[in-house]
Structures are given as structure tokens and as C-alpha cells.
C-alpha positions in Angstrom: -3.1 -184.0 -54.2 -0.7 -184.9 -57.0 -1.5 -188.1 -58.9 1.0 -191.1 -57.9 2.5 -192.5 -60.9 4.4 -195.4 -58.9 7.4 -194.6 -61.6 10.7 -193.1 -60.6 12.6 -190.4 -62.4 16.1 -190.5 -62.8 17.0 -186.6 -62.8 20.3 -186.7 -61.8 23.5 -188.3 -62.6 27.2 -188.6 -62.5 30.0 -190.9 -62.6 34.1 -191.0 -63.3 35.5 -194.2 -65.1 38.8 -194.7 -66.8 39.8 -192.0 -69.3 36.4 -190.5 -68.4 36.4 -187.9 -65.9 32.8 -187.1 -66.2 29.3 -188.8 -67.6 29.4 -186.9 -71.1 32.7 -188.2 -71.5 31.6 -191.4 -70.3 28.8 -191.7 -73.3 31.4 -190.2 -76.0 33.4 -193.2 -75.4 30.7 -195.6 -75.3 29.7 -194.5 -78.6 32.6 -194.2 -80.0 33.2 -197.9 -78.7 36.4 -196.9 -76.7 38.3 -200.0 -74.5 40.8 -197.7 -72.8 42.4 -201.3 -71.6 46.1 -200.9 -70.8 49.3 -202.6 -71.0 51.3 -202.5 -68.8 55.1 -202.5 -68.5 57.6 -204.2 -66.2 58.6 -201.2 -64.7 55.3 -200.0 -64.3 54.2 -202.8 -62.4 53.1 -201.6 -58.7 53.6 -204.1 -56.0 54.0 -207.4 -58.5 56.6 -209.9 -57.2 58.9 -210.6 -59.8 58.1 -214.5 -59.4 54.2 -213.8 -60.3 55.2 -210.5 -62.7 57.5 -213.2 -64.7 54.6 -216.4 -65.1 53.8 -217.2 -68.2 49.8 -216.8 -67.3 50.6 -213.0 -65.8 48.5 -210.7 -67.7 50.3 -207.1 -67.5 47.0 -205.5 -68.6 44.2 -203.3 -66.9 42.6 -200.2 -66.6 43.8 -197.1 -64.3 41.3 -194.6 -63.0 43.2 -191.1 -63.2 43.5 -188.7 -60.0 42.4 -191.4 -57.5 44.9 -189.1 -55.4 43.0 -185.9 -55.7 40.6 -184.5 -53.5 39.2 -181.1 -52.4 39.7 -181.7 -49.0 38.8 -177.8 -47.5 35.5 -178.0 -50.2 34.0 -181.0 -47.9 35.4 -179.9 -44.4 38.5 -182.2 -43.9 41.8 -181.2 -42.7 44.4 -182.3 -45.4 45.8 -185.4 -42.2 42.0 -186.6 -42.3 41.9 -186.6 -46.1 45.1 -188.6 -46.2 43.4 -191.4 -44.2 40.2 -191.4 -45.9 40.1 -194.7 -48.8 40.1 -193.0 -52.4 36.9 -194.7 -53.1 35.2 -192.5 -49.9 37.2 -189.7 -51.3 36.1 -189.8 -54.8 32.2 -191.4 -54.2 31.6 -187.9 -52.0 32.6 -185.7 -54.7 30.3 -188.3 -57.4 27.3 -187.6 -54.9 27.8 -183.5 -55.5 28.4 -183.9 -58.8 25.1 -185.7 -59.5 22.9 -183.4 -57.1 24.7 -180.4 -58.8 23.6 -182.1 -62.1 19.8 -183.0 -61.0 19.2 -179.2 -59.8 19.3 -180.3 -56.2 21.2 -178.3 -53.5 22.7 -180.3 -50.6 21.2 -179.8 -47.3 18.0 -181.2 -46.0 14.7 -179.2 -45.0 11.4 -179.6 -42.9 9.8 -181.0 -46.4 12.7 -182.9 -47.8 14.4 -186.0 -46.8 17.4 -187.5 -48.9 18.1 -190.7 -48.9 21.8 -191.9 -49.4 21.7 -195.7 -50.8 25.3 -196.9 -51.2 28.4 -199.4 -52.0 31.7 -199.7 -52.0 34.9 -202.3 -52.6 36.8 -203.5 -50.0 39.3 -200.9 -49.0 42.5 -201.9 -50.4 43.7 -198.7 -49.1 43.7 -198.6 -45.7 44.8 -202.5 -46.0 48.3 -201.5 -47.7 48.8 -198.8 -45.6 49.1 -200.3 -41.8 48.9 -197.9 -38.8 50.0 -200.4 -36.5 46.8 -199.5 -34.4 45.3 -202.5 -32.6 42.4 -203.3 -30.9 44.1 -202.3 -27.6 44.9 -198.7 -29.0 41.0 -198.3 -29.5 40.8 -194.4 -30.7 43.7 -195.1 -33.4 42.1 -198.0 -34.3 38.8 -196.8 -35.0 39.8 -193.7 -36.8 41.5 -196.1 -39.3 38.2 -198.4 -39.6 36.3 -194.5 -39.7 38.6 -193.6 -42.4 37.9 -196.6 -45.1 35.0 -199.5 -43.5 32.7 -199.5 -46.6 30.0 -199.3 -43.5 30.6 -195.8 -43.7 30.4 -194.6 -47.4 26.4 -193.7 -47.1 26.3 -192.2 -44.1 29.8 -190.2 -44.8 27.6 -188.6 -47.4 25.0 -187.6 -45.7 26.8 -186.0 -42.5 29.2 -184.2 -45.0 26.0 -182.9 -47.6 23.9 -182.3 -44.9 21.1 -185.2 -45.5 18.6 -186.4 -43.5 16.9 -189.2 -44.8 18.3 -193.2 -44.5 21.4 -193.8 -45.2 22.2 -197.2 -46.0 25.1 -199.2 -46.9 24.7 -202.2 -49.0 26.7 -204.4 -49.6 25.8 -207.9 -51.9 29.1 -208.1 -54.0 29.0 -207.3 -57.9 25.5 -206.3 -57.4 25.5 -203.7 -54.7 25.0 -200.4 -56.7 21.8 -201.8 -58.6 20.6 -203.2 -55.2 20.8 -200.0 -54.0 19.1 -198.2 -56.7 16.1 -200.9 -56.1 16.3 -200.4 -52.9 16.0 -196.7 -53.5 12.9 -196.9 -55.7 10.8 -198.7 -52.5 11.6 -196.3 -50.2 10.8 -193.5 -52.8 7.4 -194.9 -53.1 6.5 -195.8 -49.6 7.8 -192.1 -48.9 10.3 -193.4 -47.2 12.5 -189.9 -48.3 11.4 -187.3 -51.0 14.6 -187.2 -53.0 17.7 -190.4 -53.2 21.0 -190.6 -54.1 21.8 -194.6 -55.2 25.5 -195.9 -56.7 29.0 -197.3 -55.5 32.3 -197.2 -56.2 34.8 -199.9 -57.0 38.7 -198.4 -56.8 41.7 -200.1 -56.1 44.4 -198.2 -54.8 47.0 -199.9 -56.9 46.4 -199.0 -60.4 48.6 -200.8 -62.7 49.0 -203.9 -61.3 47.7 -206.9 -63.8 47.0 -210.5 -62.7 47.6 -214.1 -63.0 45.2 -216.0 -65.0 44.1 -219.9 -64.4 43.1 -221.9 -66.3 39.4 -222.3 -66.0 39.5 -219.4 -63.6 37.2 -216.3 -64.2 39.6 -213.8 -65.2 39.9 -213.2 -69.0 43.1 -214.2 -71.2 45.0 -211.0 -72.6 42.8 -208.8 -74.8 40.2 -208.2 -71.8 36.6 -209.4 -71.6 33.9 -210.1 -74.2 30.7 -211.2 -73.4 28.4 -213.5 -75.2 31.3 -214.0 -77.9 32.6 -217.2 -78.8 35.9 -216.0 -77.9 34.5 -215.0 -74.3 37.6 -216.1 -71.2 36.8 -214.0 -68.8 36.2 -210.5 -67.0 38.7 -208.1 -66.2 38.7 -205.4 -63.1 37.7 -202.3 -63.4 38.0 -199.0 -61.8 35.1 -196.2 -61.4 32.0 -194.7 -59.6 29.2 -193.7 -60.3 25.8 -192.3 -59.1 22.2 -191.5 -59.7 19.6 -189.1 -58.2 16.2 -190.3 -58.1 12.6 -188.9 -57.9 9.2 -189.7 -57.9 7.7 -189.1 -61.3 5.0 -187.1 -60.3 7.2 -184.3 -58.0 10.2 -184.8 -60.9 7.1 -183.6 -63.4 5.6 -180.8 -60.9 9.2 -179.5 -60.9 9.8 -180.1 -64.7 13.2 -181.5 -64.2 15.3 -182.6 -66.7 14.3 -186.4 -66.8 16.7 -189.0 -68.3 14.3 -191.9 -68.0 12.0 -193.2 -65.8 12.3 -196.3 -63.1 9.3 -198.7 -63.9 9.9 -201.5 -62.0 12.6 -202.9 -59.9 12.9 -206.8 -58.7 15.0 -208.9 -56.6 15.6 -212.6 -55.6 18.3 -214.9 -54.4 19.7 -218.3 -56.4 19.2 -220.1 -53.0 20.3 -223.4 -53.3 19.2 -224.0 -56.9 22.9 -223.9 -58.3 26.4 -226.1 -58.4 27.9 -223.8 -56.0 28.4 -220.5 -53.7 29.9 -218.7 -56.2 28.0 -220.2 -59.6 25.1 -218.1 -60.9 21.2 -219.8 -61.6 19.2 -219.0 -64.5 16.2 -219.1 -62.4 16.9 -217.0 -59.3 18.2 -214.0 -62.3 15.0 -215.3 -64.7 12.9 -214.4 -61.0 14.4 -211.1 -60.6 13.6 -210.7 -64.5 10.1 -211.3 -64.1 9.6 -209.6 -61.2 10.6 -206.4 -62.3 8.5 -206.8 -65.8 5.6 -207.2 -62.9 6.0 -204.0 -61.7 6.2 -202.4 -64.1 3.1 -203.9 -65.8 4.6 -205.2 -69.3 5.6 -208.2 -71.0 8.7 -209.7 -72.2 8.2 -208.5 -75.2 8.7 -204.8 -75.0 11.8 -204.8 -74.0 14.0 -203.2 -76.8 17.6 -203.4 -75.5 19.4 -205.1 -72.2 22.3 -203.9 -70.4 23.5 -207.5 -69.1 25.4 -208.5 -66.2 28.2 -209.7 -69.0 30.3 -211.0 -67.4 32.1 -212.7 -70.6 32.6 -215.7 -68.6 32.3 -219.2 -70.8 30.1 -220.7 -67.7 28.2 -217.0 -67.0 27.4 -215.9 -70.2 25.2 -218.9 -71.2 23.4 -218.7 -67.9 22.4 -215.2 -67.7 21.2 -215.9 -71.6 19.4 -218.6 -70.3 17.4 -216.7 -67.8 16.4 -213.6 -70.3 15.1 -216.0 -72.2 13.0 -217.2 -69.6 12.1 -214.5 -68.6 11.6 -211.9 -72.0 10.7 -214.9 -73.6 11.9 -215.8 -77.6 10.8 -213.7 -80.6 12.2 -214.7 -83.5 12.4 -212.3 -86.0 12.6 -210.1 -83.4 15.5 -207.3 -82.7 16.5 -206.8 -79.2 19.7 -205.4 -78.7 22.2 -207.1 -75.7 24.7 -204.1 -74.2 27.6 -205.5 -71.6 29.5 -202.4 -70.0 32.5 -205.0 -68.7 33.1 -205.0 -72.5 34.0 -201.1 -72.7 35.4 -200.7 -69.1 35.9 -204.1 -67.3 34.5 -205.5 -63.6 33.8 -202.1 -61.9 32.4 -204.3 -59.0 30.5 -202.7 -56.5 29.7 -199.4 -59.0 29.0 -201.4 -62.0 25.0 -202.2 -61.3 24.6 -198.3 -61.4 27.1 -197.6 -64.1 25.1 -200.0 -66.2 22.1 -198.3 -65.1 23.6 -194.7 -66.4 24.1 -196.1 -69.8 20.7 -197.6 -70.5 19.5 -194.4 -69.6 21.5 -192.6 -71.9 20.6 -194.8 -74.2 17.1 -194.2 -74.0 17.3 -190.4 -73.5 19.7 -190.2 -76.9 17.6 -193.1 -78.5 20.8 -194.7 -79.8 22.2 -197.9 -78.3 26.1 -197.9 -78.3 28.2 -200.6 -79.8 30.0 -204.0 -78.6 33.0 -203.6 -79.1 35.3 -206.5 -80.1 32.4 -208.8 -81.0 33.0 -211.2 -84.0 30.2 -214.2 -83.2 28.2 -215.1 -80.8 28.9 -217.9 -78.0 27.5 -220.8 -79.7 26.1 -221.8 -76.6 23.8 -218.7 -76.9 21.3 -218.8 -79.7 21.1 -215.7 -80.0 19.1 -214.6 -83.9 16.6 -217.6 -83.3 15.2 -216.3 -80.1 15.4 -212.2 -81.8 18.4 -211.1 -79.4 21.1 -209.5 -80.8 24.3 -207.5 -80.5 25.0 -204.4 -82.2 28.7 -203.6 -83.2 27.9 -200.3 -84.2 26.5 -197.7 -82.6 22.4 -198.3 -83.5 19.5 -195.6 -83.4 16.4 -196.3 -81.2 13.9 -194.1 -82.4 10.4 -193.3 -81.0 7.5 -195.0 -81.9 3.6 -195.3 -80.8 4.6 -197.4 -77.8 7.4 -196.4 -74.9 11.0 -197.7 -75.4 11.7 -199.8 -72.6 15.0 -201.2 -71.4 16.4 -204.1 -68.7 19.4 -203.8 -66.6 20.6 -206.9 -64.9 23.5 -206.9 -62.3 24.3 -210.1 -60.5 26.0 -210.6 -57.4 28.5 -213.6 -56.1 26.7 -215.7 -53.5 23.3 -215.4 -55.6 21.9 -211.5 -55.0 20.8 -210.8 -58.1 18.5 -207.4 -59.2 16.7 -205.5 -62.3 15.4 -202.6 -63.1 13.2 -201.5 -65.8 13.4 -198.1 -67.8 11.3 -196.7 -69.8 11.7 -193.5 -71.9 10.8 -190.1 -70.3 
């Protein structure tokens, strides 16, 4: 009998963000600190009103996802009318999930000794919302092939009928935190043998590219120039576009196998602010600080050997201090100390429901390539972060991570409105 490690392997991944069609391209820009942030014209404007297009606070910048109207409909089994009805982010997480079994070694389809589990999220569909069929409740076939066609309920279980999968699949939904939940939730089941193999990410798409916003004052949404986290300039996040997904094993059968291993799934923790906040939608240092912790538990390390963190980040004057707060609490300070702080809404925005795993992707890169990418468009830190004193830092070029006598470890923190908050921790392969 094989030795149980109680570590996951990620061997798998792939993803699609804007100007980055694939995961290599994904890392090139990352490393070449890329913010493919657009501006937008009035003409190009999709579906603003001209009395919100023409505020002063309108912000006529954000960042488009190419191709969201393209899909290989005969490839998965769809007649070109059901394609047509199907939300983009359906669409386009289906061909991720190939895309990172075709890149783990895996072929789809289930057999007697393997079960796949499908742990996913998804945005609201924006969509099916836009495009109204007029079906109603008392139409009931028409109306449920439009909620068929684009519920998020759907998304996991749409990619396990269509790649032929037969172990749970589970649609999660806990806001900006939904991928990485799933990923967590991935890693139990993986070692309670709840399935042998798991696919775990999300997608975050809306259908209308270039449309911009209105900022408020106070509000969460950043002022033009797009988000920076844990600067002193920090106004606010921005919405992003892109999906992405892992494949997961555990260590012991990814070894067996000798799969290409990008890093390896340590722990995983979870928690809920509860009441312990000023609000429903405010974030708690101590419910993320618990998540922190409980993760570090499981994977049976301290604080201390944490070597780089890709944050939540939301570059939020409110958030930013917070979730410093809690890594604090939880990592604990070492001055002197250098442990880098990543924050993947810096490069690429809000991706929403596919930015937990997206996050996840590039802390594993980062280990597997042993360099951590740059900030980009950092200048100082928020001075309500005390950063150098407590040995956490941000890099604004890209910075090597080589090996040493101990394992690199890494954190990735994703943090969901309404208090669901996760982290995983890697460690090098």
C-alpha cells in the first residue's frame, strides 16, 4: 500500500485572462509586469447611457477578455442553437477544464478505478440576463432551457456530463472567494478519497466587454489608473474578466505516476467573519487571520516559513489594512525579515468568482520557476500598513526565489463578501 502523504499535487492547469489566451502567456505577462487595462472610447462604449457615459466620476476604462464569442460547439456535442444559449462563461470554463486535463496528462472519461471530481464557480450570468426569451414560468420547457443554458448551478455538473466524469460535482458559490473555496474543498475530498483525480476553478465573464463604470466617492471601485493594493495611492478594485482551472492529485499517486508536479497543496483552511465586523459586506481581520492559521495547521509549519503571499488585494483604502492586519496575526512579524506580498487584481483586476484559483496558478508558478513576479505600479506602501518593520514586502521587479535546505512555502488568501474567507498553503514540489 502506497504511503499517504496527506499533500496534494497540483499537476494540471490552465486558465485564459485578458491579452492571455493561455497559462504561459499568462506568466510572460506577470513577469513582465503587464496591466493590459484599457481605455475606452465613447463610441466604444457598449450599453452606457449617455447620462452615466457623460458623469464626471464615469471611468471609461477596463479590461476585455478576447473571443468570449467563440466556441467549438461540434468538439463538446452541442448543436450550434444550443451553443448560442449557453452563458460565455459555461462556454469558455468547459473548454478551460480540457485544457487543464489535456495539460495534467489526464484523458476525460471516468473508469471502474477513477472518479473525477468537478469543484466549480461562476459569475452571475449577465448573458442570459441581456438577452430575454420572453419565457415565463408558465412556458415551463422554454423557461428552463434558458435557466439550463446559463444558472451558475450548472457549471460543475455541465462538465462532468460533457467530459464524461463521475465523481461529485459541486457548484460553489461564496462570492469573490468561490474558486479557492473550491480548490479547498477539492483537497478534502481528495484526502478522504472522496474521488481519485479533481478539477477545481471558476470563471468570472461579463458579456459586455467595454463598458467602464461610475465611481463614488468612498465606494470600492478604483479612481482611473486601475487598482493598487497596499499602495498609498490604493482607491479601489477594478473588474476583471478570465477563468481559470487546476487539476489536483494526491501526492503519493501524482509521484507513483511521476507527473509533472507544479507544487504541492499542504494545507487548506476556512472560516467565516460571523458577526465580528461593522457590516455584511466589511471584511474581519480575525475570521481571514483564522483561515490563516488554520491552514499553517495543516500543513504543520509556522508563520515563519512562509516566503511570499498572493493576497486577496483588493487595493481598497478600508481592505487593504485589514487583510494586513490578519497576516500579521497570523504569519506573525519578523523584522528583518523578507516576505514578498503578490496581488493579481494589480496585473488583471477583480476576476471575481475565478480569481481565488487564478491567484492560486500564480503562486504556483512562482514556486515551480522560483521567481516571484513584480507589482506593478507600486511607489509606497499604505501607510496604514507597516510593512519593512514586520519583514513584509513588495517587490517591483521581478525577484528570484531560489532553493535552499528548507521547502519554499507560499499563502494564497481569497476572501469573499458576506465573510467566506479561505487559504491554501503551497509548498515547492
Amino acid at each position: 500500500m502506497t504511503e499517504t502523504t496527506g499533500k496534494i499535487a497540483i499537476v494540471g492547469m490552465a486558465g485564459r485572462f485578458p491579452r492571455c489566451p493561455d497559462v504561459a502567456a499568462f506568466w510572460s505577462a506577470l513577469v513582465g509586469g503587464d496591466v493590459p487595462l484599457e481605455d475606452f472610447s465613447r463610441d466604444e462604449l457598449d450599453g452606457v447611457p449617455p447620462g452615466i457615459a457623460e458623469h464626471p466620476d464615469f471611468v471609461a476604462q477596463g479590461f476585455c477578455l478576447e473571443g468570449i464569442d467563440l466556441f467549438d460547439a461540434q468538439f463538446f456535442g452541442y448543436s450550434a442553437a444550443e451553443a448560442s444559449r449557453l452563458d460565455p462563461q459555461q462556454r469558455i470554463f468547459l473548454e478551460t477544464c480540457w485544457h487543464a486535463m489535456e495539460d495534467a496528462g489526464q484523458a476525460p472519461g471516468d473508469s471502474p478505478d477513477r472518479r473525477t471530481g468537478v469543484y466549480a464557480a461562476a459569475n452571475f450570468d449577465t448573458y442570459g440576463a441581456e438577452r430575454p426569451s420572453g419565457a415565463s414560468l408558465a412556458d415551463p420547457e422554454t423557461y428552463l432551457r434558458g435557466v439550463l443554458a446559463g444558472d451558475k448551478d450548472y457549471l460543475a455538473a455541465r462538465v462532468a456530463h460533457r467530459l464524461d466524469l463521475h465523481g461529485p460535482a459541486i457548484s460553489m458559490q461564496t462570492a469573490c472567494s468561490s474558486s479557492l473555496v473550491a480548490a479547498a474543498t477539492a483537497v478534502t475530498d481528495l484526502l478522504t478519497c472522496g474521488c481519485d483525480l479533481a478539477i477545481a476553478g471558476g470563471v468570472g465573464i461579463r458579456s459586455r466587454q467595454k463598458v467602464g463604470y461610475l465611481r463614488r466617492e468612498e465606494g470600492a471601485l478604483a479612481a482611473p489608473g486601475g487598482c493598487r493594493p497596499f499602495d498609498a495611492a490604493a482607491s479601489g478594485m477594478i473588474d476583471g474578466s478570465g477563468a481559470a482551472a487546476v487539476v489536483l492529485r494526491r501526492l503519493e499517486d501524482a509521484l507513483a505516476d511521476r507527473d509533472r508536479i507544479y507544487a504541492v497543496i499542504s494545507g487548506a483552511g476556512l472560516s467565516n467573519d460571523g458577526a465580528r465586523k461593522s457590516g455584511f459586506t466589511a471584511p474581519s481581520a480575525a475570521g481571514q487571520a483564522q483561515a490563516i492559521a488554520m491552514a499553517l495547521d495543516m500543513a504543520g509549519i509556522g508563520g515563519d516559513q512562509i516566503g511570499f503571499v498572493e493576497t486577496h488585494g483588493t487595493g481598497t483604502p478600508i481592505g487593504d489594512p485589514i487583510e494586513y492586519a490578519a497576516l500579521v496575526e497570523a504569519l506573525g512579524a519578523r523584522p528583518g525579515a523578507r516576505r514578498l506580498l503578490g496581488a493579481l487584481k494589480a496585473n488583471f483586476g477583480h476576476m471575481s468568482a475565478a480569481a481565488g484559483v487564478a491567484g492560486l496558478i500564480k503562486a504556483a508558478l512562482a514556486l515551480h520557476h522560483g521567481l516571484v513576479p513584480p507589482h506593478p505600479r507600486f511607489d509606497r506602501p499604505n501607510p496604514r500598513c507597516g510593512m519593512e518593520p514586520a519583514g513584509f514586502h513588495v517587490n517591483t521587479t521581478p525577484e528570484a526565489w531560489p532553493r535552499g535546505s528548507a521547502p519554499r512555502h507560499a499563502g494564497v488568501s481569497s476572501f469573499g463578501i458576506g465573510g467566506t474567507n479561505a487559504h491554501l498553503v503551497l509548498e515547492e514540489a
